[in-house]
N, C-alpha and C positions, 0 to 999 in steps of 0.2 A: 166377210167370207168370200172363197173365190168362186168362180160361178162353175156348172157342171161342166167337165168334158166332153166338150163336144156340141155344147148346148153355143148356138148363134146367140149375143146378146150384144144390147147396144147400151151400160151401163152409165148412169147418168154420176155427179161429180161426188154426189153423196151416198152410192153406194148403190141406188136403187134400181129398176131392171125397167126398160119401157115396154117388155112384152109383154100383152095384154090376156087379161083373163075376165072375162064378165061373169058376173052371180047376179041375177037381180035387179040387174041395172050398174050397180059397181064394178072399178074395174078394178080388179088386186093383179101383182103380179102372178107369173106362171110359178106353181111349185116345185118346176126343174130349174127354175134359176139358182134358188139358192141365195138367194141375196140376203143381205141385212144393211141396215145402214150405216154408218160408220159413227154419224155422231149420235146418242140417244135422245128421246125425246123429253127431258129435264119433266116436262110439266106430267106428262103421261102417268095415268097411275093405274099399273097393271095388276090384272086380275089375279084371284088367288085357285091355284091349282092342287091345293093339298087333297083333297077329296078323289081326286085321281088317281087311277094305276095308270102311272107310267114307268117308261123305261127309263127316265133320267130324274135327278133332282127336280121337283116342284119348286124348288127357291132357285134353279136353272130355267127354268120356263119364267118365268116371274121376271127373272132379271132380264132376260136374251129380250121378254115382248117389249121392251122400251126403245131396243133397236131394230123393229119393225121396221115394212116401210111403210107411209103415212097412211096410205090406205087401207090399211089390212087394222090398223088402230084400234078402231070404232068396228068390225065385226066381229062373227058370234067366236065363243071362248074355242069351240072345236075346231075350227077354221084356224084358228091364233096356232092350236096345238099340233093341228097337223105339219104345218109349215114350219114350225120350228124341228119340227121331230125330224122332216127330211132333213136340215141342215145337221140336228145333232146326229145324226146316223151315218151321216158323209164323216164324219170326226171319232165316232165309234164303231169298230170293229165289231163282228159276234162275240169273240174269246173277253174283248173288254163289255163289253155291253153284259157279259155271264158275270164279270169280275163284278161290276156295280150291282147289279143284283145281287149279287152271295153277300155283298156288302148290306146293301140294303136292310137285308135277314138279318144279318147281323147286330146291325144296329136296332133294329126290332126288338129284337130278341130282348136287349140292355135294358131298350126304352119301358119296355112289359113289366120287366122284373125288377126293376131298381128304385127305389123310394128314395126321391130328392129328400136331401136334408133341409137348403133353404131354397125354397118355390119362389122366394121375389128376384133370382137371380138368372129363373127360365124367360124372363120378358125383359124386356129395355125400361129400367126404371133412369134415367139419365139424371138430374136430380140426386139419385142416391148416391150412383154410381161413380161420378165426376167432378172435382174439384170446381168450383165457382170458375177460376182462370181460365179454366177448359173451357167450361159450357158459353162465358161471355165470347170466349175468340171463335169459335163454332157460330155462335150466334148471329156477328161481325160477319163470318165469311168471307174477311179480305186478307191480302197479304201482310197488310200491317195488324191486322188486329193476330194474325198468329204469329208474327216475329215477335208481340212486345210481351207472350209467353213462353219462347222457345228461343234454345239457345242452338247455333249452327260452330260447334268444337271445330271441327273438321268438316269443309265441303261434301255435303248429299248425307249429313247425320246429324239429324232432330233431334232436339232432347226437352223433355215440357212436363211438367208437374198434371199427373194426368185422373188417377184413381185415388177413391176415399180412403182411407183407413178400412173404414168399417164393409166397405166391397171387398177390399185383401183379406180381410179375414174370415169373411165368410165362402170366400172363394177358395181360399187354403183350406176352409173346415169340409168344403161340399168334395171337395177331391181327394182329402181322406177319409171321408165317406166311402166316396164312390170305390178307394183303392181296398176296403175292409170289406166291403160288401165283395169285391173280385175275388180278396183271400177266402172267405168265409163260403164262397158257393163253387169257388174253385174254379171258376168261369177265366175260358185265355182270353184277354184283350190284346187288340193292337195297339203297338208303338207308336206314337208320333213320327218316327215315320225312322232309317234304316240306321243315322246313329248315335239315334238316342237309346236305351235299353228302360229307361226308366220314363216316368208319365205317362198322362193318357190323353189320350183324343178330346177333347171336350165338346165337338161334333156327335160322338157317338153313347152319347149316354144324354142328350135331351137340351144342349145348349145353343144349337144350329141356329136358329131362329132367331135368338139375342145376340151372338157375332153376326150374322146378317148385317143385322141392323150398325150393330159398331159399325163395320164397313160401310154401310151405305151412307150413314146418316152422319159421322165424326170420322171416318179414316179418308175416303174419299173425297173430299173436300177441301180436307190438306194436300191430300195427293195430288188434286188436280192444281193446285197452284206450285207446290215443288218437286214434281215427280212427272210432267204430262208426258214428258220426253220417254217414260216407258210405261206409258201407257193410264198413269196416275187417274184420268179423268173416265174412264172407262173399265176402274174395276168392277167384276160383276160375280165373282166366287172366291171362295174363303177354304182355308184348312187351318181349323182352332186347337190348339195345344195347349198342352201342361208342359214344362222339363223339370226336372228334381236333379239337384246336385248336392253332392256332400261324401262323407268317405265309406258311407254304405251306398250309393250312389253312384249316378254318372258322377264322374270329377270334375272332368275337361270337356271340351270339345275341340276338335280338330279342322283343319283350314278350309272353307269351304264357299258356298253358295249357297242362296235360298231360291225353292223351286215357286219363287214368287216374282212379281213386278214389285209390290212394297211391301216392305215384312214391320210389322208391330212388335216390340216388343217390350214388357215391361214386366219391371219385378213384382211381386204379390208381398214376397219376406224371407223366410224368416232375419234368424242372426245368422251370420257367416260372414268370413273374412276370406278373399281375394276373388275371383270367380267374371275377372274383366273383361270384357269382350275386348279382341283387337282388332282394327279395321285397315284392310290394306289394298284399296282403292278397287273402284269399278269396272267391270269387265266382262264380253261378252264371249260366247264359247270360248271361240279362235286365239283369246290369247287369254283364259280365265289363270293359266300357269305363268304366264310374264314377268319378269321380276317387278320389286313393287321400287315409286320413285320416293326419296327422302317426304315429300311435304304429302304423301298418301297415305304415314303413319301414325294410327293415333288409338289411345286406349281407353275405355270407358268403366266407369266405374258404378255398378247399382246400386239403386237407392230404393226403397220399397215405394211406390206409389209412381216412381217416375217413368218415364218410356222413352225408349231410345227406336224414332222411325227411320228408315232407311232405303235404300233399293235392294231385290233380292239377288239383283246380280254385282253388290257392292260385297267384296273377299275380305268374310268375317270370321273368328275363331271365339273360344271361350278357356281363357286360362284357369287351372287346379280352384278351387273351391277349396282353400287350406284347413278350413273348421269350421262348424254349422252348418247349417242346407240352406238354401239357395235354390227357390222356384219361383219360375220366370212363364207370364202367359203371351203367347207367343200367336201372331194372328198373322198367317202367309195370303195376302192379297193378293188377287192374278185378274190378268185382262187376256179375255179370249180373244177381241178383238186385236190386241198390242198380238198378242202372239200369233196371230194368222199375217198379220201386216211382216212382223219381223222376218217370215219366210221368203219375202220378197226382197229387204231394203238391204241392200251394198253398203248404204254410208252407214254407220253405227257412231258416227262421231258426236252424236248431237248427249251421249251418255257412256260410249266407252271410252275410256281415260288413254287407252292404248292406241286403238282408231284414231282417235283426235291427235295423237303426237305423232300416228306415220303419216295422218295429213296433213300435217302443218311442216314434215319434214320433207314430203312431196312438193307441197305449194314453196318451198323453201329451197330444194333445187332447182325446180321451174324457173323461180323468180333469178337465182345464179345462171341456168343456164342461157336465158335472153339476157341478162345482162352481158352475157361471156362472148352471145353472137351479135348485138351492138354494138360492144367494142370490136369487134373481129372484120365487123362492115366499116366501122370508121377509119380504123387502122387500113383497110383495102381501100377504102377512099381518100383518103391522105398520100398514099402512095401512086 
């Protein structure tokens, strides 16, 4: 995070502030710097905030205290809270700060009235959850032990035999559950998000807790070995979906971007024929419209249990869904930190596909034109 306007600071490499603040004999940074650190503290295992009114995500407090800075670690939970809350409030508005709370309600409201179907699906039972291949390369946690389950079609697109059977179907049954209980009380939910018309949040009716975890404990871990470049090793929040396709249904999907650093996504079922994602290479704002190059084209095909992970600023579509339905759970990974950093960094080469080819076409005149004036000094020296 960057430090206040205006605020004198002398920022140390990892992020941390040397302006002093004593409590007690300890000395914590000032809570106008603003700081965090860049890298987290792996071992750290922070405190649980649920039992709190506050104004942002508990599972946002939770994740943000790992990127403390080391001192502030080991003190009390109020201390921890205050000092994140000035940074989150540097990053939220009032007008958004009212939107998260009306949110908040909302999701209240769901969590109140809704009777889960299957209750072993609100906690991380991982064992039930995940194919043996998954859990042993998770376990590993190196780059060979998730190559020798994952196939790389097309550069920066995973694909790994990921969910049980018996997890897709009871995840298919708990969502039309949850979508009967919507019809029957007549209650408006929101969309997954502006163009999907169909699915539902699965954040917002009681499952926040268990994608958490997905992310921190099995998405993260991949991420940080083939994704660090935006940010892979520092995700710290989540936006969990349903999409429903079919001819009562979304059909399609349309060319786009995900408001993510790494986006999950894998089929639940049912039967359906076509419904392919097409992928047509990596890109950051500035050129997310750029034409795409021959060897960036490539088509994916679902399988129920498989998943296909990616970057969310990798330009992805969803072809017609010709017969059957077609639901796919869908996990948008994000790094606060990757995204404060991005505000500052010029190169984008090290993950945009576009970036990387005007500077290679840059470094590629450079290198013509000293050639062009080597010869031009020889030739004036010969003469």
């Amino acid at each position: 995070m960057s430090q206040t306007e205006g605020q004198s600071t002398n920022p140390t490499s990892n992020g941390n502030v040397n302006n002093r603040n004593e409590s007690n004999g300890v000395v914590y940074p000032s809570f106008a710097s603003h700081r965090l650190r860049l890298n987290p503290s792996v071992d750290h295992k922070s405190d649980n905030y649920e039992d709190l009114q506050l104004d942002f995500s508990p599972l946002l407090f939770s994740s943000l205290e790992r990127y403390l800075p080391p001192a502030f670690l080991n003190s009390s939970r109020d201390q921890k809270v205050n000092y994140m809350r000035e940074i989150l409030l540097r990053y939220f508005p009032e007008g958004e700060r009212t939107r998260v709370q009306k949110h908040r309600e909302y999701r209240q409201k769901i969590i109140s009235n809704y009777q889960p179907l299957h209750r072993e699906l609100y906690t991380m039972h991982a064992a039930n959850f995940f194919v043996p291949s998954f859990l042993k390369a998770i376990s590993e946690n190196t780059e060979e032990s998730y190559r020798n389950i994952m196939s790389e079609p097309s550069p920066g697109v995973l694909t790994f035999e990921m969910l049980q059977p018996r997890f897709c179907e009871m995840m298919l049954a708990e969502v039309e559950n949850f979508e009967r209980w919507v019809r029957e009380t007549k209650f408006r939910i929101m969309r997954p998000n502006t163009m999907n018309k169909f699915g539902a949040v699965l954040d917002d009716f009681g499952l926040e807790t268990m994608l958490e975890k997905l992310m921190e404990d099995f998405i993260r871990p991949i991420s940080r070995v083939f994704f660090n470049d935006v940010g892979g090793s520092t995700l710290d929040s989540h936006h969990g979906f349903v999409v429903e396709y079919g001819m009562d249904r979304d059909v399609d999907l349309g060319f786009h971007v995900d408001d993510s650093e790494v986006t999950l996504n894998v089929c639940l079922g049912k039967q359906f024929s076509g419904g392919e994602l097409f992928f047509r290479g990596v890109r950051c704002e500035k050129h997310v419209n750029t034409e795409t190059q021959p060897e960036e084209i490539f088509d994916y095909s679902h399988a129920a249990g498989r998943a296909v992970l990616h970057r969310g600023r990798h330009r992805h579509g969803a072809r017609a869904t010709t017969s059957g339905q077609r639901i796919n759970l869908l996990l948008w990974c994000r790094s606060s930190v990757f995204r404060e950093l991005r505000k500052y960094q010029k190169d984008l080469s090290s993950w945009c596909a576009e970036c990387q080819r005007e500077k290679k076409e840059r470094q590629r005149q450079a290198v013509a034109a000293t050639k062009l004036e080597l010869l031009k000094r020889e030739g004036e020296t010969a003469t």
